[in-house]
Structures are given as C-alpha cells and as structure tokens.
C-alpha positions as CSV (number, residue, x, y, z in Angstrom):
1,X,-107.8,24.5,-8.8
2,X,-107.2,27.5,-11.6
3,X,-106.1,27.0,-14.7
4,X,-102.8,29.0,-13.7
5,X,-102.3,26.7,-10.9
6,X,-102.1,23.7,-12.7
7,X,-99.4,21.7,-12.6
8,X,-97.8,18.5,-14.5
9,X,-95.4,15.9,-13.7
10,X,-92.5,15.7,-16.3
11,X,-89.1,13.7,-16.5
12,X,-86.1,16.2,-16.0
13,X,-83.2,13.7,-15.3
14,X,-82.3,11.5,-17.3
15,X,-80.8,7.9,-15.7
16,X,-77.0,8.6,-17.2
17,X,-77.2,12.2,-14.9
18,X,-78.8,9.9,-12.1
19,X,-76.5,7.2,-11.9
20,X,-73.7,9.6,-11.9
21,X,-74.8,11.7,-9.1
22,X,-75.3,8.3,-6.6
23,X,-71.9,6.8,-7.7
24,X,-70.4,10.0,-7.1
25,X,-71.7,10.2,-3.7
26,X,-70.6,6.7,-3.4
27,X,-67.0,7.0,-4.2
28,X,-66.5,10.0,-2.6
29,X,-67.5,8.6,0.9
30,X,-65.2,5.9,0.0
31,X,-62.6,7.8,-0.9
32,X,-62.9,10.5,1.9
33,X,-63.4,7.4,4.8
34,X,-60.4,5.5,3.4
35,X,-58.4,8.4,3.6
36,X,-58.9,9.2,7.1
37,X,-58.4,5.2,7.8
38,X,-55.3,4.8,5.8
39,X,-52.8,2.4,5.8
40,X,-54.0,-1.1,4.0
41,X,-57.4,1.0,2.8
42,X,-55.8,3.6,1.1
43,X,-55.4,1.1,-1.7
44,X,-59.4,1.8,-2.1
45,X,-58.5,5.2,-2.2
46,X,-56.5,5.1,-5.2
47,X,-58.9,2.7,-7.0
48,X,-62.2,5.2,-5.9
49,X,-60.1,8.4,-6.9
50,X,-59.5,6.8,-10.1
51,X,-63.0,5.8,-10.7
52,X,-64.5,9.4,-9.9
53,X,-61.9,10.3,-12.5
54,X,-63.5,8.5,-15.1
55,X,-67.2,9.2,-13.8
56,X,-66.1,13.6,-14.1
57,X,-64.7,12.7,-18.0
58,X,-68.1,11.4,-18.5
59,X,-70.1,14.4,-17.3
60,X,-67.8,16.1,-18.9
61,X,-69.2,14.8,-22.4
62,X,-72.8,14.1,-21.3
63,X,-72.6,18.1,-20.4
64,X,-72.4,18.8,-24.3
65,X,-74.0,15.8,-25.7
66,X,-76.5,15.0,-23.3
67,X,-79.9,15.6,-22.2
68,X,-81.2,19.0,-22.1
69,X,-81.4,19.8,-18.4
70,X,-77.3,17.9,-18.1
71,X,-75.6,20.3,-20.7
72,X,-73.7,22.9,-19.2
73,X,-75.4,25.3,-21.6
74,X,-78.9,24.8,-20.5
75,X,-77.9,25.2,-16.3
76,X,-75.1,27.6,-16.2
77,X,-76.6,31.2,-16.3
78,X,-74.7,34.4,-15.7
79,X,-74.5,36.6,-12.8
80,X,-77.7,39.0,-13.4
81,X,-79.5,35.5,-14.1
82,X,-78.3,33.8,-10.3
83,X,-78.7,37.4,-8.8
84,X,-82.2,37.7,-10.0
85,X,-82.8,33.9,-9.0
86,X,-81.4,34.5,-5.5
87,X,-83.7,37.2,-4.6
88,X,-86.3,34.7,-4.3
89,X,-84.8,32.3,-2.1
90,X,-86.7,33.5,1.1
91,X,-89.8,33.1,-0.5
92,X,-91.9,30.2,1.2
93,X,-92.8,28.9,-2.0
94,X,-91.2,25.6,-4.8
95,X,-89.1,27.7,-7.7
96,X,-90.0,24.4,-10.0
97,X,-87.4,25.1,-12.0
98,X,-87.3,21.5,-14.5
99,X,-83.3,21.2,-13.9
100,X,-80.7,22.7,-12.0
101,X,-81.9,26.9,-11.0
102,X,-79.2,29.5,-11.7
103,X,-77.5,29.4,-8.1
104,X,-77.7,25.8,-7.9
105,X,-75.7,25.6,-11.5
106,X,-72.9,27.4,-10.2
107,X,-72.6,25.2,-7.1
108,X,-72.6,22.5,-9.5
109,X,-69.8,24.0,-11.2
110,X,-67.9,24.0,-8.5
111,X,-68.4,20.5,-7.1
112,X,-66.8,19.3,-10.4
113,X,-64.4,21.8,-10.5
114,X,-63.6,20.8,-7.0
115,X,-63.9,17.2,-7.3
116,X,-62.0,16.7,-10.4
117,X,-58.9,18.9,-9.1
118,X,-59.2,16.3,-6.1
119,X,-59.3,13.2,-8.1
120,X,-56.1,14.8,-10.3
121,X,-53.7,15.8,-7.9
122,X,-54.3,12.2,-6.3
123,X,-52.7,11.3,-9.4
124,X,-49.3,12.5,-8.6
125,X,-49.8,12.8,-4.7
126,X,-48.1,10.5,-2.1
127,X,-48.9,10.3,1.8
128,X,-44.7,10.0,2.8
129,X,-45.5,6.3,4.1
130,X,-46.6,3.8,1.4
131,X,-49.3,5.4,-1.0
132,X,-48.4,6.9,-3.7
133,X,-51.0,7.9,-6.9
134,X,-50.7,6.4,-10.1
135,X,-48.9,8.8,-11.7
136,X,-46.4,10.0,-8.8
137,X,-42.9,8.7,-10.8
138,X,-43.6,10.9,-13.6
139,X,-43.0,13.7,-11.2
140,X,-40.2,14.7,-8.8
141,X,-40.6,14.1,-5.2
142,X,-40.6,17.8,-4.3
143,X,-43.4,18.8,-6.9
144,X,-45.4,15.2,-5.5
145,X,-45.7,16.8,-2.0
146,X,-46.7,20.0,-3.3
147,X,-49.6,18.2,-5.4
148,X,-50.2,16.5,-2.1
149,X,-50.6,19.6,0.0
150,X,-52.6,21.0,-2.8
151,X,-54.6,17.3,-2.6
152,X,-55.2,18.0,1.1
153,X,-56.4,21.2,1.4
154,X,-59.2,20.6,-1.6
155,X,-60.4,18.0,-0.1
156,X,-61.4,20.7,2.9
157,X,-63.1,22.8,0.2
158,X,-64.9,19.8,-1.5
159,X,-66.1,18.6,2.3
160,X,-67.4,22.1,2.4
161,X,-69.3,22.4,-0.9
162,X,-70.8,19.0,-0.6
163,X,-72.1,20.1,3.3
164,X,-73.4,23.5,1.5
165,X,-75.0,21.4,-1.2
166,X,-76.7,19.3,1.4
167,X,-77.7,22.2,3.2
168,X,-79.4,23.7,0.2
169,X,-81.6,20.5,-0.3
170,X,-82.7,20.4,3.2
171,X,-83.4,24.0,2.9
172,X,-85.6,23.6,0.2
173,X,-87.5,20.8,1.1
174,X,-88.2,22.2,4.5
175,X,-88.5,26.1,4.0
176,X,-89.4,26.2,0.3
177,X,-91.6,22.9,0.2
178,X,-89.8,21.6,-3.0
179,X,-88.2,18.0,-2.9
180,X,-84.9,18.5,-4.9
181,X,-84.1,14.7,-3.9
182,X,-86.7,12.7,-5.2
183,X,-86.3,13.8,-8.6
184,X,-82.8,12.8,-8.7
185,X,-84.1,9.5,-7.7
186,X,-87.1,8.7,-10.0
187,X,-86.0,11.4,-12.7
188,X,-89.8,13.2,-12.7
189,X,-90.7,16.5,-11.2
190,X,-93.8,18.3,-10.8
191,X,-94.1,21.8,-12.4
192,X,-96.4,24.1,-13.9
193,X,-98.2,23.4,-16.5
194,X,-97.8,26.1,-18.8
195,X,-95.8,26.7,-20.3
196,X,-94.0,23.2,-20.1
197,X,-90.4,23.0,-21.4
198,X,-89.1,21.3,-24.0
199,X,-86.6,18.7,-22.9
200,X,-84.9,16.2,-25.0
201,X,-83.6,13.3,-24.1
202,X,-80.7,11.0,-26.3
203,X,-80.9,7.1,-25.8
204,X,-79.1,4.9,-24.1
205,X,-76.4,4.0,-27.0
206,X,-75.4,7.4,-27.1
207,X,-74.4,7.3,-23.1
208,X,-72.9,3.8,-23.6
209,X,-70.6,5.2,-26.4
210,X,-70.0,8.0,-24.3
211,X,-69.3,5.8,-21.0
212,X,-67.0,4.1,-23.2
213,X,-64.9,7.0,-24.3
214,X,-64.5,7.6,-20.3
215,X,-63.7,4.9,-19.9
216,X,-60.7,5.0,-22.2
217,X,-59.8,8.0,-21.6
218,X,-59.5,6.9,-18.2
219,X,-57.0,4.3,-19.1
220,X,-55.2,6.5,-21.2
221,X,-54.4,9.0,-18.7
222,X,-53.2,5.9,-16.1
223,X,-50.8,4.8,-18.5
224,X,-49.5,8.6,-19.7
C-alpha cells in the first residue's frame, strides 16, 4: 500500500452524540407507533414527545459546547460547500469525511428542525377524544387544533426525512463502500492518514452538566 493510501482509524463520535442518536430513534418509534395505536398508549406518547424534547435541548447545547465533529459550526457548511460535495456522490468510492459531510449536515439540520417542531406543537396539541399535551390549557381550543393540524402534518415530513436519512446510509454502504453506521455505534472511523484532523473531545462532566441543564429546562417549560 502507498504512502497516500494509507489510512488510520480515529474516534469521530463522541458517546454523548451516540447515545443521543439511539434514544432518538428510540422515542421516535415510540412515539410514532403509539400514535397510530392511540387510545390508553397515547399516554406513552406524551411522556416520549416529552422526552425527545429534552434529548433536542441537549443537542442543542452539546452543538456549541461539544465535541468538534457535534458543534453545529464544524458540520453545517454553506451552499457552494454541499454543492461541491454533492458532485461526488456518484462516485464508487468512501468520501471519509471524520463527521457529518456537507449534505449530510443539512439533513441533519432538518431532522432537528423537524423533530423539535414535532415534539413542540405536541405541547399544546389535543387528538378531540382524551389526549391532550401538557401544555394544551394555556391555549384556546381553536388555536390547540391548529397546533394539532400543524402536529400532524410534520409528523409526515419527519417520516419522510428519517426514510431519506435511511436511504442515504444504505446508499452509502452499498454504492459508495463506506459504513456510516458503525461509527455511530463504536464512535471510530477509518480515514486517511494524512492529513488527520484535529478533533477534540470535552469529558464526561461537561455532558453531565449539560444533560442536567436539559433536563431542567425540560421541567421548566412543562410547568410554563
């Protein structure tokens, strides 16, 4: 093997960016089966819509305060940059980029964007039977059901972004040859060697204070 094909095996996520993504796909199939169950379920529904409330406040933060390849600075690129990237995406070969690419930052953008407009509106939304979000008497009925309508019609969207997310990984892994999966699972990706990135990484107490801060901020917002 040439020097210039070389290549290294590096951490790129972090365990506070891993956890998150699994417990977000978690309570989202919670939350989107429940819904389509109803009736005594939709209790779950509240409590997982809640919960991905607080998990979006904490990627909120750990997207400024976090790792390198989490902060929203490092992924989000602008148009030239996910133009550029995307002229490259029929090439049979791994981009290796350590972190999100350019295209992939956007579509992350909007899965949050997405998800967290879904977990607020369930705030104030009600389903006209028994359900009603936590937050539902602190607006009038009328404006409830237009949240709600709102509530439904994202939740469409989100399906679709997640299904175009999946999409992308399978693409990659079976097109382009690069697993985008296992790294979000043991954190480490393999990449060039030269010239490697520098990536920092903060410690656990800073995600714990962090979490914490969610987490209140959480409970803040239910009792608004």
């Amino acid at each position: 093997m040439g020097r210039q094909d070389a290549s290294v095996t590096i951490k790129v996520w972090d365990a506070p960016v891993r956890l998150f993504h699994w417990l977000l796909l978690a309570l989202v199939a919670v939350s989107v089966s429940t819904g389509y169950i109803g009736g005594n379920v939709m209790r779950w529904h509240v409590w997982s819509g809640c919960a991905i409330l607080g998990l979006l406040v904490f990627r909120l933060l750990w997207g400024f305060a976090g790792s390198t390849t989490a902060r929203f600075a490092h992924f989000v690129r602008g148009p030239r940059a996910a133009l550029g990237y995307a002229r490259g995406l029929l090439a049979r070969a791994p981009s290796h980029t350590p972190g999100h690419n350019p295209l992939g930052g956007w579509m992350v953008l909007l899965l949050l964007a997405s998800a967290a407009l879904q977990a607020g509106t369930g705030l104030f939304s009600n389903d006209d039977i028994a359900t009603e979000g936590p937050l539902y008497d602190k607006v009038s009925k009328a404006t409830s059901d237009a949240i709600s309508a709102v509530h439904q019609a994202n939740a469409v969207v989100l399906l679709v972004l997640i299904g175009l997310h999946v999409a992308a990984v399978l693409y990659y892994l079976w097109y382009k040859r690069e697993n985008l999966l296992r790294p979000m699972i043991t954190g480490r990706k393999e990449i060039p060697a030269q010239p490697l990135p520098t990536l920092r990484f903060p410690g656990a107490l800073r995600a714990t204070a962090l979490a914490a801060v969610a987490a209140a901020a959480l409970v803040a917002i239910l009792k608004f």
